[in-house]
N, C-alpha and C positions, 0 to 999 in steps of 0.2 A: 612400622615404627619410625616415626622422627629419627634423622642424622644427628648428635651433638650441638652440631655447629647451628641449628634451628632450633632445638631447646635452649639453648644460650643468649639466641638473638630473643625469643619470646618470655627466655627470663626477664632481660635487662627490659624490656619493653612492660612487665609488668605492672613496676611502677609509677602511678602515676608523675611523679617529676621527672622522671628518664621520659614519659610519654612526650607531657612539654618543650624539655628540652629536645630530645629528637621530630619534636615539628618544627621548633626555631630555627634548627639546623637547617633542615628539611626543606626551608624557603629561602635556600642557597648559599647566602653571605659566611663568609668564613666569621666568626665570630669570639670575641675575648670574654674571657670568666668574669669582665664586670661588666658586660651588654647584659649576659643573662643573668646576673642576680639581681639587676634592676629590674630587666624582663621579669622575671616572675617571682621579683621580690622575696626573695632567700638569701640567707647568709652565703657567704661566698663558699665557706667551708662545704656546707650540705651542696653547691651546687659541683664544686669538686669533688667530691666524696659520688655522684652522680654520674658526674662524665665519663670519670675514670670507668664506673662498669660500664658504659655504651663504649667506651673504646676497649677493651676487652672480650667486648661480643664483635668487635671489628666493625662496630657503624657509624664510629668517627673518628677521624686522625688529627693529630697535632701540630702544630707549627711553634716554634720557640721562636722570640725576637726581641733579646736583651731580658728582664724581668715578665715581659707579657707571653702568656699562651694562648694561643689560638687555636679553634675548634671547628673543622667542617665534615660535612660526611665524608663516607669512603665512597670510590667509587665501587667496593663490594658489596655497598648497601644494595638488596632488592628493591626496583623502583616500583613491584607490585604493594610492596612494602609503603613504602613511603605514599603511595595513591589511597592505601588501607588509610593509613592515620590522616592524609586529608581530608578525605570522603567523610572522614567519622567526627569532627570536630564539634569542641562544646564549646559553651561561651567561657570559660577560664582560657582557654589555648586562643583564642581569640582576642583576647583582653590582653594575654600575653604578647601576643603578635604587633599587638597596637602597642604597648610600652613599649618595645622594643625599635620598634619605626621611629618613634619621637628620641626614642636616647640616639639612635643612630643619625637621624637629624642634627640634633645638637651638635654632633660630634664634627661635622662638616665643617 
């Protein structure tokens, strides 16, 4: 029988926009809650309402810096893990990947 702490992590993985967002993460950059609603184009709220359970399942931490919050994995994350959601990739996660380069661009 699965530990807790792996049904937890394979809940929050369920969902498709926790998928997304933890590939964004996934591709290193510490990141703010308006990179990824651009990224994969969602309200901010739904993308918060998101994060929070992947930090929850402890596969991403916080940074505060005045009004902005910032999001990267944990180092508790499994990198088997994270190799799984690469390997598997569809063209939305993809398309996301690519919005996210060019806002990050911009941002320079």
């Amino acid at each position: 029988m699965a530990n807790s702490k792996t049904v937890t992590i394979l809940k929050a993985l369920a969902d498709p926009v926790r998928l997304r967002l933890f590939y964004l993460l996934s591709l290193g950059d510490e990141l703010c809650v308006c990179h990824l609603t651009e990224a994969l184009e969602l309200p901010q709220s739904t993308i918060s309402r998101h994060l929070a359970l992947l930090r929850h399942a402890s596969l991403v931490s916080t940074r505060r810096d005045g009004k902005w919050v910032y999001y990267r994995m944990t180092d508790e994350t499994p990198e088997s893990l994270v190799a799984f959601v690469e390997s598997n990739l569809d063209t939305t996660q993809s398309a996301d990947a690519r919005r996210l380069s060019i806002r990050l661009k911009s941002c320079k």
